[in-house]
OpenMM code with the backbone's topology and positions (N, CA, C; nanometers):
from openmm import Vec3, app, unit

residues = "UNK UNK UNK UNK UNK UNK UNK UNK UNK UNK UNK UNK UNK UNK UNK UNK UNK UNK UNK UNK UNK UNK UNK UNK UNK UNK UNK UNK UNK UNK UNK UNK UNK UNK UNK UNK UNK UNK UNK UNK UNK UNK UNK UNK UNK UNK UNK UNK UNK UNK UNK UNK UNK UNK UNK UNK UNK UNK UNK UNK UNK UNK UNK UNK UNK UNK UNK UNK UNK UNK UNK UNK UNK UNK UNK UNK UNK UNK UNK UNK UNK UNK UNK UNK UNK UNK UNK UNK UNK UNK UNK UNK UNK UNK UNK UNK UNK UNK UNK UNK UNK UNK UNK UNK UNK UNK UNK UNK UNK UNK UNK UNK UNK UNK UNK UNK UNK UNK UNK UNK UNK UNK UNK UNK UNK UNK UNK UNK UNK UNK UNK UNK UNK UNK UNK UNK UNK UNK UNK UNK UNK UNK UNK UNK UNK UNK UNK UNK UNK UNK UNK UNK UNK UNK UNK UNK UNK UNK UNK".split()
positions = [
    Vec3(7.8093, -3.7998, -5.8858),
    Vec3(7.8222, -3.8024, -5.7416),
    Vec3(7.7187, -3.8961, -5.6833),
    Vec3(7.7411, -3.9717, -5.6097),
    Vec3(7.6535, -4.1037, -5.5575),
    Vec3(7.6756, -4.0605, -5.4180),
    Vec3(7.5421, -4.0150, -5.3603),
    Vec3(7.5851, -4.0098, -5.2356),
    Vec3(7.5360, -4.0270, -5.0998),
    Vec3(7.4845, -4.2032, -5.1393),
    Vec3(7.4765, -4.2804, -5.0936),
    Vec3(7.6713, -4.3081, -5.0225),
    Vec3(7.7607, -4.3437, -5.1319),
    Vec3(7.8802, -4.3632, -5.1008),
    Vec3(7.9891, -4.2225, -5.0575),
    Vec3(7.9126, -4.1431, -5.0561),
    Vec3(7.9256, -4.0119, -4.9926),
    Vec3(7.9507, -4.0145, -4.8433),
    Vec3(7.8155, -4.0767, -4.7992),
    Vec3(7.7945, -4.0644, -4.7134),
    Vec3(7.8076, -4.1817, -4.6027),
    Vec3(7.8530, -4.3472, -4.6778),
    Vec3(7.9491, -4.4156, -4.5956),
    Vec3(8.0499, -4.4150, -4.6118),
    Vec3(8.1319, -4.2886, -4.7017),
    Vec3(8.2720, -4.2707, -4.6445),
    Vec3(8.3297, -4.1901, -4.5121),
    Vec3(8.2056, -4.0978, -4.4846),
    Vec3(8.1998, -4.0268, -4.3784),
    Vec3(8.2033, -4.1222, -4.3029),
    Vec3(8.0734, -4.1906, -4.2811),
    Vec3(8.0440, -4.2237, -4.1249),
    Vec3(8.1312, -4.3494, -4.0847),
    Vec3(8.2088, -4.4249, -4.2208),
    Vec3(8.2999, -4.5675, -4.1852),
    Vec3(8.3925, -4.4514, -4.1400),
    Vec3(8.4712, -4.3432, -4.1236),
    Vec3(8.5661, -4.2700, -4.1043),
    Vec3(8.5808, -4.2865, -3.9264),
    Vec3(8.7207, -4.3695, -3.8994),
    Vec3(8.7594, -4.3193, -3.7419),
    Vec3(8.7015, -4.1545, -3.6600),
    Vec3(8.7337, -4.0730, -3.7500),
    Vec3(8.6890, -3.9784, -3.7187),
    Vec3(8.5073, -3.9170, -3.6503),
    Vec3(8.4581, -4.0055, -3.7622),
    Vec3(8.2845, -4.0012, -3.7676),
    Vec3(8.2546, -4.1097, -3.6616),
    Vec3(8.3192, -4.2457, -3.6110),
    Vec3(8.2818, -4.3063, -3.5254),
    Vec3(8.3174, -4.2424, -3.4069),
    Vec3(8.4700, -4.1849, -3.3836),
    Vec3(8.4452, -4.1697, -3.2295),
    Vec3(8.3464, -3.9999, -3.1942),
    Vec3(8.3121, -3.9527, -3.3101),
    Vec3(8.2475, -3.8170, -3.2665),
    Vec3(8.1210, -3.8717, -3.2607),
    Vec3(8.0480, -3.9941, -3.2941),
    Vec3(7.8889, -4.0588, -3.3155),
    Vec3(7.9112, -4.0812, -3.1429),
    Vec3(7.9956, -4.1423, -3.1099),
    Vec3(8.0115, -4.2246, -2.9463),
    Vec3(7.9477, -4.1085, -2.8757),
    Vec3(7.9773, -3.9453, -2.8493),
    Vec3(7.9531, -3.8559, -2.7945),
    Vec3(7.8399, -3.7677, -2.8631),
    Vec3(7.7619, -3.8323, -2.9758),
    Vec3(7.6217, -3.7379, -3.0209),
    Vec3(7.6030, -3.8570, -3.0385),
    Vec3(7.5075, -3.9062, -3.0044),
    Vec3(7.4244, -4.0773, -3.0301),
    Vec3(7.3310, -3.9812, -3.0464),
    Vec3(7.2427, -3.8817, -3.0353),
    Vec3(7.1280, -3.8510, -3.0493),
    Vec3(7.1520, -3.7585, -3.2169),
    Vec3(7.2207, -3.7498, -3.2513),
    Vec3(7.2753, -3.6653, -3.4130),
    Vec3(7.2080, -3.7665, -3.5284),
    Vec3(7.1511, -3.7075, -3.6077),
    Vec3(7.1167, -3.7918, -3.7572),
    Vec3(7.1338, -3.7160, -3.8799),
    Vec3(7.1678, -3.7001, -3.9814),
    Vec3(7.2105, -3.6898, -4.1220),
    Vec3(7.0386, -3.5584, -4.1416),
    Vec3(7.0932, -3.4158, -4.1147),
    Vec3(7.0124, -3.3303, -4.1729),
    Vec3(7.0260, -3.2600, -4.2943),
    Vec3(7.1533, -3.3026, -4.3607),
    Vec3(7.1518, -3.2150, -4.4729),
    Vec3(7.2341, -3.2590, -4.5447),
    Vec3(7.2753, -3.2660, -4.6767),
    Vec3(7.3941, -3.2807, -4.7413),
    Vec3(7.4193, -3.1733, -4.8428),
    Vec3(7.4983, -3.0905, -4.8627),
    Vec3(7.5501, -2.9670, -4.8857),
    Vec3(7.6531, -2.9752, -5.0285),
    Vec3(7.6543, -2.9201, -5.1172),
    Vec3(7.7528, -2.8785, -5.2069),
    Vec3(7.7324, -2.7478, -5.2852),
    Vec3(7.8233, -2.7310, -5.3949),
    Vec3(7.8256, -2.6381, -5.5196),
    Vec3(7.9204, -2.6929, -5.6279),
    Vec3(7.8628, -2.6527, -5.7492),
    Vec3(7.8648, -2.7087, -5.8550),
    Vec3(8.0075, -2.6215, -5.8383),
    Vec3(8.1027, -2.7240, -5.9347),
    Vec3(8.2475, -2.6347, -5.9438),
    Vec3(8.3362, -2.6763, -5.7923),
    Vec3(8.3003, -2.7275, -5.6952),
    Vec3(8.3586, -2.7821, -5.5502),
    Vec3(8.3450, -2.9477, -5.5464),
    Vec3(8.4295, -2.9609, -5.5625),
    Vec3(8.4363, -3.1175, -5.5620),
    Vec3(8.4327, -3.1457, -5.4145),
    Vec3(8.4371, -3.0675, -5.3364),
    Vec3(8.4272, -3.1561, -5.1415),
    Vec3(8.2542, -3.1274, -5.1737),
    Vec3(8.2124, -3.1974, -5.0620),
    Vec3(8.0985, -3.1796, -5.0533),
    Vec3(8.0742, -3.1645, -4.8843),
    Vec3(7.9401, -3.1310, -4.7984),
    Vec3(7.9217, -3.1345, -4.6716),
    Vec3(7.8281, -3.2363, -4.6319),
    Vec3(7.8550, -3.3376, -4.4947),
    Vec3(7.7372, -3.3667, -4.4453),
    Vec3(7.6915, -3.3062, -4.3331),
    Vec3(7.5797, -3.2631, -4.3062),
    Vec3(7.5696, -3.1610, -4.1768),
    Vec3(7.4624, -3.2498, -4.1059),
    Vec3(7.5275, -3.3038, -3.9473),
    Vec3(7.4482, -3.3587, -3.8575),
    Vec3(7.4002, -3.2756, -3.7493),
    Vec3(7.2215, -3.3007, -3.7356),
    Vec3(7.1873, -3.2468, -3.6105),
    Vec3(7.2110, -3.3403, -3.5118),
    Vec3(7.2476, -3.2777, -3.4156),
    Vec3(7.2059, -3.3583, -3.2812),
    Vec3(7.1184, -3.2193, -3.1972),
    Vec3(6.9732, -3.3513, -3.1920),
    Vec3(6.8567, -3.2777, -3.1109),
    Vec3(6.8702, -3.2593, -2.9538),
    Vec3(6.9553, -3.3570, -2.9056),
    Vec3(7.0210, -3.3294, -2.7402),
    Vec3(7.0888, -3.2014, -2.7187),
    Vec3(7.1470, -3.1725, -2.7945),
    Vec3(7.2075, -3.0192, -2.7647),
    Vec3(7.1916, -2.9262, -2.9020),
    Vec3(7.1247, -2.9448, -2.9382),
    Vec3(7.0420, -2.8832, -3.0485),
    Vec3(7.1287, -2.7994, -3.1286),
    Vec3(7.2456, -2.8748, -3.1827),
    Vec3(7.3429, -2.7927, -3.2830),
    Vec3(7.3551, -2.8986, -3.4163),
    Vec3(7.4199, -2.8126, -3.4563),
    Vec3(7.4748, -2.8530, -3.6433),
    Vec3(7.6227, -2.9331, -3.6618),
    Vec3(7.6291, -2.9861, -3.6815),
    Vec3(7.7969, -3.0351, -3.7356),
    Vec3(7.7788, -3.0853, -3.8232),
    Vec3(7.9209, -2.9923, -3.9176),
    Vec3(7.9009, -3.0364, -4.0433),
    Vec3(8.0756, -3.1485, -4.0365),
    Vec3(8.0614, -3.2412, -4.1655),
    Vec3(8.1805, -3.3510, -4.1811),
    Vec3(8.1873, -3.2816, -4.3614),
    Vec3(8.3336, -3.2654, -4.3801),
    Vec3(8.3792, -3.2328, -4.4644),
    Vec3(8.4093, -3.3888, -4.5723),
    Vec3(8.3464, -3.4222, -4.6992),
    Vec3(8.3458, -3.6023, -4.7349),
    Vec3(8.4864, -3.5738, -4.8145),
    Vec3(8.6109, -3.5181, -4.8257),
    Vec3(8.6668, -3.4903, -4.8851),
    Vec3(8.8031, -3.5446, -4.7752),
    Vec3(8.7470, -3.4323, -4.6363),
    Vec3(8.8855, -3.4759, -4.5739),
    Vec3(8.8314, -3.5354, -4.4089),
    Vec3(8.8835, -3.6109, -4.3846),
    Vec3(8.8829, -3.6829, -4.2757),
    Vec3(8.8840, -3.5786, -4.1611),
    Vec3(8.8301, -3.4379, -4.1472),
    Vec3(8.8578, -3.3875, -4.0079),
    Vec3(8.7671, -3.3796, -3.9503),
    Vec3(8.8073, -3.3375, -3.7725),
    Vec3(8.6762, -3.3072, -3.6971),
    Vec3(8.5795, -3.2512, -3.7483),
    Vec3(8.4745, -3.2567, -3.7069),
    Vec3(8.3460, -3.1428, -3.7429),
    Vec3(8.3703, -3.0615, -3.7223),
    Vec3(8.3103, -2.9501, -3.7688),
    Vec3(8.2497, -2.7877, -3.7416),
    Vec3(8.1104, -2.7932, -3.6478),
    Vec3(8.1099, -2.7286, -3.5762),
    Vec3(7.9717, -2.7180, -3.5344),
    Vec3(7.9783, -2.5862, -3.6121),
    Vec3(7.8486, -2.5327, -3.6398),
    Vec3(7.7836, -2.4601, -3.7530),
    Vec3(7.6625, -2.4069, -3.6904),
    Vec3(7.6996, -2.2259, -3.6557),
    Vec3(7.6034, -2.1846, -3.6374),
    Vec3(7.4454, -2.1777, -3.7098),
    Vec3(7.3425, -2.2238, -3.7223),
    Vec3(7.2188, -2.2111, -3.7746),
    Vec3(7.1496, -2.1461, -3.7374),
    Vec3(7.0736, -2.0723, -3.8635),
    Vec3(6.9043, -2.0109, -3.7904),
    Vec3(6.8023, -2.1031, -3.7960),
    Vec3(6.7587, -2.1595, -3.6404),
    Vec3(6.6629, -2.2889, -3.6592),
    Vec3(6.5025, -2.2012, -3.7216),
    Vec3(6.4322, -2.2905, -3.7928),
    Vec3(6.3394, -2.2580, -3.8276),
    Vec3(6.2314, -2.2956, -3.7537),
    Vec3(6.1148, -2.2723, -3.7727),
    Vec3(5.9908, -2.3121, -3.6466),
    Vec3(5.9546, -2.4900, -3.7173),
    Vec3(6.0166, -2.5159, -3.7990),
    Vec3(6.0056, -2.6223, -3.8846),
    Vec3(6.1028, -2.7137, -3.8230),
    Vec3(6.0399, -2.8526, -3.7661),
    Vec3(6.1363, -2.9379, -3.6866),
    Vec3(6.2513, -2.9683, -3.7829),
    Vec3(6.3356, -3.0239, -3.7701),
    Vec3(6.4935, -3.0759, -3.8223),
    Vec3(6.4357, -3.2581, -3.8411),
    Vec3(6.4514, -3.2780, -3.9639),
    Vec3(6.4292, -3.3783, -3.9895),
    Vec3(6.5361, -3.4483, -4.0070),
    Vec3(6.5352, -3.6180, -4.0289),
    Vec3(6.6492, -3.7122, -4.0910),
    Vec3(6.6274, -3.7278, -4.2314),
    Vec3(6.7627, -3.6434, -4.2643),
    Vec3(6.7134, -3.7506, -4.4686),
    Vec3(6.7520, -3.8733, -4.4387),
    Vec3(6.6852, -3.9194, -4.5286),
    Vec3(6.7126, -4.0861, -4.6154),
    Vec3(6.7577, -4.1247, -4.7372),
    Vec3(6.8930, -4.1018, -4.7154),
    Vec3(6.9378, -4.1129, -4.8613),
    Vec3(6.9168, -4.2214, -4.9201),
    Vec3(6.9325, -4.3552, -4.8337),
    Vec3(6.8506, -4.5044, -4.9319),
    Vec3(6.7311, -4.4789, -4.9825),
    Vec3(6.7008, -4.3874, -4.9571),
    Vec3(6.5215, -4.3559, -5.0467),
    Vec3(6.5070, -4.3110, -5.1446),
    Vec3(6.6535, -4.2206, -5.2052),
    Vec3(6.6803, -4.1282, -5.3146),
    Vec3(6.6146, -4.2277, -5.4115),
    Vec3(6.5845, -4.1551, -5.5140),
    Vec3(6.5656, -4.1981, -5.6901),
    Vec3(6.6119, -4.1307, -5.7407),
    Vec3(6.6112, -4.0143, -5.7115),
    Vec3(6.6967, -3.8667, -5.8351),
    Vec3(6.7950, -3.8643, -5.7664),
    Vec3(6.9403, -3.8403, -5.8330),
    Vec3(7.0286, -3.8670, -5.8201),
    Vec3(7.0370, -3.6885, -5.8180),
    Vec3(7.1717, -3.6025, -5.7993),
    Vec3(7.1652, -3.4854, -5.7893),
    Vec3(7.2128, -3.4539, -5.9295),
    Vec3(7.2625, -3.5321, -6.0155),
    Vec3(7.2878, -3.4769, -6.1291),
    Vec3(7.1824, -3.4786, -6.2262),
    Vec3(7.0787, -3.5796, -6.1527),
    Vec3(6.9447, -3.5378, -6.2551),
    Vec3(6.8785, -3.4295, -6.1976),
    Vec3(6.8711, -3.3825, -6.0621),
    Vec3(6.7634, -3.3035, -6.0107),
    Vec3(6.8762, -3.1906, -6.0881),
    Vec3(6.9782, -3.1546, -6.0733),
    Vec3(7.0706, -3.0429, -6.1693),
    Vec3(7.0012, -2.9878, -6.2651),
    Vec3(6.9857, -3.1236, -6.3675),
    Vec3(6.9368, -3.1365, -6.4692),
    Vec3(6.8203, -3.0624, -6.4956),
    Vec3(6.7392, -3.1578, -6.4478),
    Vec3(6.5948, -3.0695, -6.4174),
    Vec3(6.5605, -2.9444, -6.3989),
    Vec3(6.6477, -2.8927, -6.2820),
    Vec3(6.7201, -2.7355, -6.2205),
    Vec3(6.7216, -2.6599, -6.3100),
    Vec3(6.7948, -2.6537, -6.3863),
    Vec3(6.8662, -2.5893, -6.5209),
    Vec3(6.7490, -2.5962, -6.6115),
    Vec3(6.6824, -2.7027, -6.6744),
    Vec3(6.5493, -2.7004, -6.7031),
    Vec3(6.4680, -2.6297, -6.6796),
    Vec3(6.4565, -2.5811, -6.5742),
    Vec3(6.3375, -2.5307, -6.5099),
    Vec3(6.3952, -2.3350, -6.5280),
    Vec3(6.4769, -2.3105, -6.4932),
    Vec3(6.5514, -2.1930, -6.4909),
    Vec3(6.5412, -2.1946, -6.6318),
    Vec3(6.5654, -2.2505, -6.6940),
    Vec3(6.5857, -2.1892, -6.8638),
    Vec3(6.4523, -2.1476, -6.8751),
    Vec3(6.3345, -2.2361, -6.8503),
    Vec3(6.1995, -2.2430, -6.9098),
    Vec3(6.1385, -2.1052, -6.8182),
    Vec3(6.1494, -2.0792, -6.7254),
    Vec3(6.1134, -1.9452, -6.6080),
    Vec3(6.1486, -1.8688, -6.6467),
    Vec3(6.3234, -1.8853, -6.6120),
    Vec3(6.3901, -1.6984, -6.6053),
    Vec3(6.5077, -1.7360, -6.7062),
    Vec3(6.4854, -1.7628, -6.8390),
    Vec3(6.5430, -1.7154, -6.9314),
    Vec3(6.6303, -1.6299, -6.9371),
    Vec3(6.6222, -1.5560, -6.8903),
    Vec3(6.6705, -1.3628, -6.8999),
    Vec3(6.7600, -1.3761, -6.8174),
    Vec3(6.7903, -1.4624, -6.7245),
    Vec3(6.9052, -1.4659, -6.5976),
    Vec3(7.0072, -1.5528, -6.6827),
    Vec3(7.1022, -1.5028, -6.6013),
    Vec3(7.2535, -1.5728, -6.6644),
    Vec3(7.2879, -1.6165, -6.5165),
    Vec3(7.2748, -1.7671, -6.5164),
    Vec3(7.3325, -1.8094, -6.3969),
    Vec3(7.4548, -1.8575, -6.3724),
    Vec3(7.5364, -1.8066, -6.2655),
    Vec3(7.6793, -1.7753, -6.2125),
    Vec3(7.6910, -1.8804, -6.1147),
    Vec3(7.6437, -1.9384, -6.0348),
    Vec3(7.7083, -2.0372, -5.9249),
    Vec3(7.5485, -2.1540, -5.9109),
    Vec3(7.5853, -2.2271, -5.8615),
    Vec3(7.4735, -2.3211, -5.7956),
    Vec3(7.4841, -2.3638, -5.6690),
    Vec3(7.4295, -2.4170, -5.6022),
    Vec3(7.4332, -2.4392, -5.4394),
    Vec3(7.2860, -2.5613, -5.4596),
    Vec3(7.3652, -2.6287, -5.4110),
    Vec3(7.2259, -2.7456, -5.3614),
    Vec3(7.2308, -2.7889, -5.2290),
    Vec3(7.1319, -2.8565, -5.1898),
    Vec3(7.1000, -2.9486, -5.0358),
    Vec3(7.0206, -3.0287, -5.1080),
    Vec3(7.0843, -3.1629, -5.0159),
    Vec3(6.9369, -3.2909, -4.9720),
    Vec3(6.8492, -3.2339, -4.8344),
    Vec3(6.7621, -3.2500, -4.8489),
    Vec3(6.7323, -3.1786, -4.6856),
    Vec3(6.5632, -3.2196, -4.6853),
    Vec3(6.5425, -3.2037, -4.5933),
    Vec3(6.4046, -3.2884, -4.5602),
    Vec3(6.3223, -3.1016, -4.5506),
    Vec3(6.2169, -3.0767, -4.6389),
    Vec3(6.1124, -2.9334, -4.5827),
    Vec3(5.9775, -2.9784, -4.6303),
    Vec3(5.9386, -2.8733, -4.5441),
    Vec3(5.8008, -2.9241, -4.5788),
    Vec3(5.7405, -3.0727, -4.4994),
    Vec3(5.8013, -3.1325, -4.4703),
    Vec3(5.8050, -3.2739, -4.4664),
    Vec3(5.8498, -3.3787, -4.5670),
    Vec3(5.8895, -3.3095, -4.6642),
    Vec3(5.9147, -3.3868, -4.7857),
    Vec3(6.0837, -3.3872, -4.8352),
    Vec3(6.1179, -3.4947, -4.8279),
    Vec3(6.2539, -3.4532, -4.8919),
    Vec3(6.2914, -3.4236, -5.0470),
    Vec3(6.3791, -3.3435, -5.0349),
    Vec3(6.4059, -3.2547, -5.1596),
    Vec3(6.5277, -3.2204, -5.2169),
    Vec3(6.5887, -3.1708, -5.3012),
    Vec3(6.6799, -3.1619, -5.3630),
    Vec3(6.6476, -2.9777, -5.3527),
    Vec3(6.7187, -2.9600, -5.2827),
    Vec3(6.6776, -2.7455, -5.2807),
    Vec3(6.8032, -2.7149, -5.3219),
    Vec3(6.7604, -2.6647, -5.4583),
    Vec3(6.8649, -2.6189, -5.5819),
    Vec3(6.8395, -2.4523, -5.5465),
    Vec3(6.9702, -2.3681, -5.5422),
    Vec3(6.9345, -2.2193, -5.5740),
    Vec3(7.0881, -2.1949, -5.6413),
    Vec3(7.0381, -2.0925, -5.7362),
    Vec3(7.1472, -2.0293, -5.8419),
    Vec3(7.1489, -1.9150, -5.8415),
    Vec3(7.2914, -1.8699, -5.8385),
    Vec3(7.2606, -1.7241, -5.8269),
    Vec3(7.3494, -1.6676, -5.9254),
    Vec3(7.2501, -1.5507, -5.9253),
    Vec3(7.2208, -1.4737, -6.0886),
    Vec3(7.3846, -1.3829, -6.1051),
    Vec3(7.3785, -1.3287, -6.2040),
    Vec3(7.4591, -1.2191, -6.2634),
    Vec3(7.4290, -1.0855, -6.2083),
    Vec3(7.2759, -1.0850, -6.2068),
    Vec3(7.1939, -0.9494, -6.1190),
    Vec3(7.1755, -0.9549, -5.9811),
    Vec3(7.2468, -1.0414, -5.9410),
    Vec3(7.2053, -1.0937, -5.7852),
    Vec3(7.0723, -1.0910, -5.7554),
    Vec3(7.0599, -1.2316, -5.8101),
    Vec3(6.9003, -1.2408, -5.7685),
    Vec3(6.9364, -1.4279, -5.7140),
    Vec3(6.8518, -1.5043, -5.6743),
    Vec3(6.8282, -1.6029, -5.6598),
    Vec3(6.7387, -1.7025, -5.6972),
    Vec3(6.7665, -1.7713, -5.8295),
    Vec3(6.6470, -1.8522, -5.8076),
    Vec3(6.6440, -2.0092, -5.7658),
    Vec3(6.5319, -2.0089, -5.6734),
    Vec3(6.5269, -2.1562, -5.6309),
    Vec3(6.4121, -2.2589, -5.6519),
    Vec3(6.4741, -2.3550, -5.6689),
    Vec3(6.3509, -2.4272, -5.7273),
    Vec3(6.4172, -2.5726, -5.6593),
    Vec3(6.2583, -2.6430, -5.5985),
    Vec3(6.2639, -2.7604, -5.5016),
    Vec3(6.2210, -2.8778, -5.5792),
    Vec3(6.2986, -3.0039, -5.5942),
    Vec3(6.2616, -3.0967, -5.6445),
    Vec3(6.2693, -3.2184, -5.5658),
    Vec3(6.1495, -3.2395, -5.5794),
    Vec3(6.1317, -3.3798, -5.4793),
    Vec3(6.1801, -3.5501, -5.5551),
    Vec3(6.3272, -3.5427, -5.4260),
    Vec3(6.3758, -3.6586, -5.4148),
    Vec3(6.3741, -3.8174, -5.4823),
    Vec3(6.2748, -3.7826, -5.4612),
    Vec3(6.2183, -3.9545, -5.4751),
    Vec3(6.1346, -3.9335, -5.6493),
    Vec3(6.0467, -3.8785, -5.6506),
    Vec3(5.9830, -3.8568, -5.7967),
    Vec3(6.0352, -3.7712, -5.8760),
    Vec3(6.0922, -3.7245, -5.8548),
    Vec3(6.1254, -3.5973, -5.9075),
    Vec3(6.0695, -3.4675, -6.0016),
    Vec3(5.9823, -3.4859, -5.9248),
    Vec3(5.9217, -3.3606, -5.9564),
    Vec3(5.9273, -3.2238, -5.9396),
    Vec3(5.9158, -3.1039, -6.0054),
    Vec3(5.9469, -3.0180, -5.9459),
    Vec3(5.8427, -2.9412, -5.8571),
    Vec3(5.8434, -2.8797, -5.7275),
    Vec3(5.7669, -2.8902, -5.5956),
    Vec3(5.7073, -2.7287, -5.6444),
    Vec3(5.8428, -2.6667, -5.6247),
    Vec3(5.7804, -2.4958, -5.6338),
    Vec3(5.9470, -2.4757, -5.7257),
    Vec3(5.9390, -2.3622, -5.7216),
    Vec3(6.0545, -2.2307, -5.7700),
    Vec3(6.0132, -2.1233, -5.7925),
    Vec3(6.1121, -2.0193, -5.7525),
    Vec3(6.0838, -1.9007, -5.7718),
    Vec3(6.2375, -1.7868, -5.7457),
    Vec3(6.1982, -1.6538, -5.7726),
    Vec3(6.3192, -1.5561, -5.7907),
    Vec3(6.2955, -1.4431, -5.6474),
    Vec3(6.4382, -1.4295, -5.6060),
    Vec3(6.4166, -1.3192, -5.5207),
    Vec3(6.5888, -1.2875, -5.5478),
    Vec3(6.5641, -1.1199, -5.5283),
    Vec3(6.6674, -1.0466, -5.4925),
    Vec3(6.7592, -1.1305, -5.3923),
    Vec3(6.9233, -1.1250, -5.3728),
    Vec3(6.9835, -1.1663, -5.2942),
    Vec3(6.9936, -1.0446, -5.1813),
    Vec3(6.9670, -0.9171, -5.2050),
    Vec3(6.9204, -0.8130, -5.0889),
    Vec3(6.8387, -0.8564, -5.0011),
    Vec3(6.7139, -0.9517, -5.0859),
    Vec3(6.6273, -0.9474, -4.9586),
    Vec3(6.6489, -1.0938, -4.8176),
    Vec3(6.8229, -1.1443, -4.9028),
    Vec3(6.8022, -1.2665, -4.7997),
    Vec3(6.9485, -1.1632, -4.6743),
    Vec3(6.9452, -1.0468, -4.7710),
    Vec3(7.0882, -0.9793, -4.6389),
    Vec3(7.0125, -0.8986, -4.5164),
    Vec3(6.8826, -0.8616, -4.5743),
    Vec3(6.8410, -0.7869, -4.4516),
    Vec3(6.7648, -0.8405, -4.3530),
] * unit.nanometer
topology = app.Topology()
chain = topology.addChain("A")
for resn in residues:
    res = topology.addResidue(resn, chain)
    for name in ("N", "CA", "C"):
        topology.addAtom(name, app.Element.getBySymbol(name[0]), res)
């Protein structure tokens, strides 16, 4: 997945130009998938009216605006021309890192983002377990290194 070309199939899209004409203030906060889903998401903020829309890179339709819980953490722009790790290496790595940690987990789904935290952009990988647990582990973009990871119950992200 290159998605760099991800993400000028979106925005060359009739669709993505005339919805840019009416959010000029919107920039590229996230890019969204799961392993096993061949669509993928791009999710734009626009800071003028301070919502989410996500563009489906699969099918040409309107956005979603997308309820969010904003964090006290501003909404940044990724830069995907900045990438070096590609998502099938940060995967890579992912899986790496989960084997070498939590062994003992049998992981059932994956979920990634490009997304700017911390200030740093990242590849935020989380997998979730057989025991419903979660583990996530952040790998930074550009070097690829791995930032943090760690395990939590999926209880404690319901309450």
């Amino acid at each position: 997945m290159e998605i760099i070309k991800l993400i000028y199939g979106v925005e060359s899209g009739d669709v993505f130009k005339k919805w840019k004409e009416e959010h000029k203030n919107s920039f590229l906060a996230s890019v969204f998938g799961m392993t096993g889903n061949e669509d993928m998401t791009l999710n734009y903020y626009d800071k003028s009216t301070d919502k989410m829309y996500s563009f489906s890179c699969k099918a040409p339709l309107a956005p979603v605006e997308q309820d969010f819980v904003k964090s006290s953490e501003e909404i940044l722009s990724v830069r995907a021309e900045t990438l070096k790790i590609t998502i099938d290496e940060a995967l890579k790595k992912a899986y790496s890192t989960a084997e070498k940690n939590y062994s003992e987990q049998r992981l059932v789904r994956t979920i990634f983002a490009l997304q700017v935290l911390g200030g740093k952009q990242v590849w935020n990988i989380t997998f979730l377990t057989g025991d419903y647990q979660t583990i996530n582990i952040r790998i930074d973009s550009i070097s690829g290194d791995v930032i943090e990871h760690s395990i939590a119950k999926l209880s404690e992200f319901m309450s």
